[in-house]
C-alpha positions in Angstrom: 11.4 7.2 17.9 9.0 7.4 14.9 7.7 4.4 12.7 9.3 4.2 9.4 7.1 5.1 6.3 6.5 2.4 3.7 4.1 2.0 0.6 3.3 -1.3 -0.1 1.3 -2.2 -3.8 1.7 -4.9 -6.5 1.6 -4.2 -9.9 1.7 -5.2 -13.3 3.7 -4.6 -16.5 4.0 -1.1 -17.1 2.6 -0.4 -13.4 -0.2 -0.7 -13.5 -2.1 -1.7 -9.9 -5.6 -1.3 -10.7 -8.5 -1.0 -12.6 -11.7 0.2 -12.0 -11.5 0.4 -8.4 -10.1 -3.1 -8.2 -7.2 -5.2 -8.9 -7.5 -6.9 -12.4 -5.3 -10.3 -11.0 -6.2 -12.6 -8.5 -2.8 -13.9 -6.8 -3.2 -15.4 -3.4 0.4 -15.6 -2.3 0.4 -12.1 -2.9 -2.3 -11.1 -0.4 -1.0 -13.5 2.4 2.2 -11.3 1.8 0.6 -8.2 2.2 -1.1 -9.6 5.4 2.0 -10.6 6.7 4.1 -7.7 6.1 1.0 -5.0 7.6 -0.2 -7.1 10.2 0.6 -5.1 13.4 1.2 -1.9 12.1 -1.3 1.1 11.0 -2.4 1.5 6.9 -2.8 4.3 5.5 -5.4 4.3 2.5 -7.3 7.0 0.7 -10.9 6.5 0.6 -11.5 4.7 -2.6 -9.0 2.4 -1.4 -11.1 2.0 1.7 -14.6 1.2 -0.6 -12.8 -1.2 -2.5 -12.0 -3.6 0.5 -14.9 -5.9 0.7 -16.9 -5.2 3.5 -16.8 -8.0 5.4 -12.5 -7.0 5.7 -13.0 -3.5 6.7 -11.4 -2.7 8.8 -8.3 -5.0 8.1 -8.0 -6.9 11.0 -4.7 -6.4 13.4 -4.1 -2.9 12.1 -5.0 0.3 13.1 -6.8 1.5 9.5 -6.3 5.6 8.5 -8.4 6.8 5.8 -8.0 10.1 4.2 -11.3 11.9 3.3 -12.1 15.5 3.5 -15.5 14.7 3.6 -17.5 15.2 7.2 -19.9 13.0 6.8 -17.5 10.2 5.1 -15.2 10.5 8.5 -18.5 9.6 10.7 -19.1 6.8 8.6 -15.6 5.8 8.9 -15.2 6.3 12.6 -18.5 4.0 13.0 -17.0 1.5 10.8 -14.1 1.4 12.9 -11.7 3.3 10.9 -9.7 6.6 11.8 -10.1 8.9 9.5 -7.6 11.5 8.6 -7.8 15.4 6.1 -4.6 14.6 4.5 -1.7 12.3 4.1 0.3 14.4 6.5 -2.4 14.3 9.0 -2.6 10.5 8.6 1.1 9.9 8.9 0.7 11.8 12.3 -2.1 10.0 13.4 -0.3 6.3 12.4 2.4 7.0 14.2 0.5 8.2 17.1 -1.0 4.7 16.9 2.4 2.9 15.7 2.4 0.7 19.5 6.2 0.0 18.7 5.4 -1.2 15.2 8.5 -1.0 13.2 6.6 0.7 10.0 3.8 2.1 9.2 1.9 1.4 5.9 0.3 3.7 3.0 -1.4 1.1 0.8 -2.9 3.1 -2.2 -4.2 4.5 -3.8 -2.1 6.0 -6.8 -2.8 9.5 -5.9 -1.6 8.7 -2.2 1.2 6.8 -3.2 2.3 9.8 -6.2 2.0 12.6 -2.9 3.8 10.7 -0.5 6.8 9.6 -3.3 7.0 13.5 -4.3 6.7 14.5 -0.6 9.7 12.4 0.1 7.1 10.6 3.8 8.1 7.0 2.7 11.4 5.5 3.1 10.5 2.1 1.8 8.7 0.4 -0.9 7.5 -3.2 -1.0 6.6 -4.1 -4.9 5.0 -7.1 -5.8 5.9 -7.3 -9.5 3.6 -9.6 -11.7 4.7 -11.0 -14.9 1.4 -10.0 -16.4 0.6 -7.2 -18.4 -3.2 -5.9 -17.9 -5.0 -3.1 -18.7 -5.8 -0.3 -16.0 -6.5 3.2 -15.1 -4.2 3.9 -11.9 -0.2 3.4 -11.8 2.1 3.0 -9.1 4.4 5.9 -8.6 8.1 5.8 -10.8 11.1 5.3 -8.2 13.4 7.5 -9.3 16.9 5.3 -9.5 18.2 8.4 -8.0 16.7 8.5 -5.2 15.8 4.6 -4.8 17.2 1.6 -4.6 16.5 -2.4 -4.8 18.0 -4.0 -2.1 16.1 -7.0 -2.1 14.3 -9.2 -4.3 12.9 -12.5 -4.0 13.7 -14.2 -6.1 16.4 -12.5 -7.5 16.5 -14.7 -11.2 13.2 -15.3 -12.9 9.8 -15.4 -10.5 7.7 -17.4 -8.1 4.4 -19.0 -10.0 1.3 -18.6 -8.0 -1.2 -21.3 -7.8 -3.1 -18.9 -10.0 -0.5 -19.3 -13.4 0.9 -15.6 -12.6 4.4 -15.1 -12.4 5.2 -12.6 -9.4 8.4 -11.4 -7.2 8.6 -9.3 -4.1 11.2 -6.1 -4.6 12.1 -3.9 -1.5 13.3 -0.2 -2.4 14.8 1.9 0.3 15.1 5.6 -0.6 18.6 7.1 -0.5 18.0 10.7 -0.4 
């Protein structure tokens, strides 16, 4: 039986999740929740999203890490650095579940173009938000969940927010797509 799909991202007031090929916060308890939640199962990542890990975490550690490039010589580069790479979302979402191990989920974790094709493509059946209460400037946005088509069914907490030892204010949101 396949993985499910799910896109994982955090973002800030009025969605936005990055600038500049980074993420303009730094919130800690955020990225030991993406660890935890990933760990074990493939991520899927375009290529920008691949340049902006710091080298020294690529590739993230206990997953199998699919990078979509249509470039040749980017995809030798990436198999040498010990990711897989892939020509398309599609192709990636075959190749992660070809790699799943009896993982539960597999991953897409950005960027804003991959998470906009596989929302309109209907490939992910869950979302995990990290919601900051923080409003930044920034040049890619997370993709709109239609209400029609998604729904919160979890949220931690479910009144006000967690404060991170950085001063942000953040909650985790799980969407599951209904149709």
């Amino acid at each position: 039986m396949p993985s499910e799909i799910g896109m994982i991202w955090a973002e800030a007031a009025g969605g936005v999740i990055g600038a500049s090929g980074t993420m303009p916060w730094h919130v800690p308890e955020d990225q030991a929740h993406f660890k935890a939640v990933t760990s074990g199962s493939p991520v899927i990542m375009g290529r920008k999203t691949w340049e902006s890990l710091p080298e020294r975490f690529r590739p993230l550690p206990g997953r199998t890490n699919i990078v979509i490039t249509r470039d040749a010589a980017t995809q030798g580069e990436l198999e040498s650095s010990g990711a897989v790479p892939a020509s398309s979302l599609e192709v990636a979402v075959e190749l992660a579940q070809e790699r799943a191990e009896g993982a539960d989920r597999v991953w897409i974790m950005g960027g804003g173009a991959v998470y906009a094709e596989a929302v309109q493509k209907g490939l992910a059946q869950l979302a995990e938000v990290t919601r900051f209460d923080l409003e930044v400037s920034g040049d890619t946005h997370a993709p709109v969940l239609d209400s029609e088509r998604w729904e919160l069914v979890t949220a931690d907490p479910q009144q006000d927010w967690h404060r991170s030892e950085s001063g942000v204010g953040y909650r985790f949101e799980t969407y599951r797509r209904t149709r």
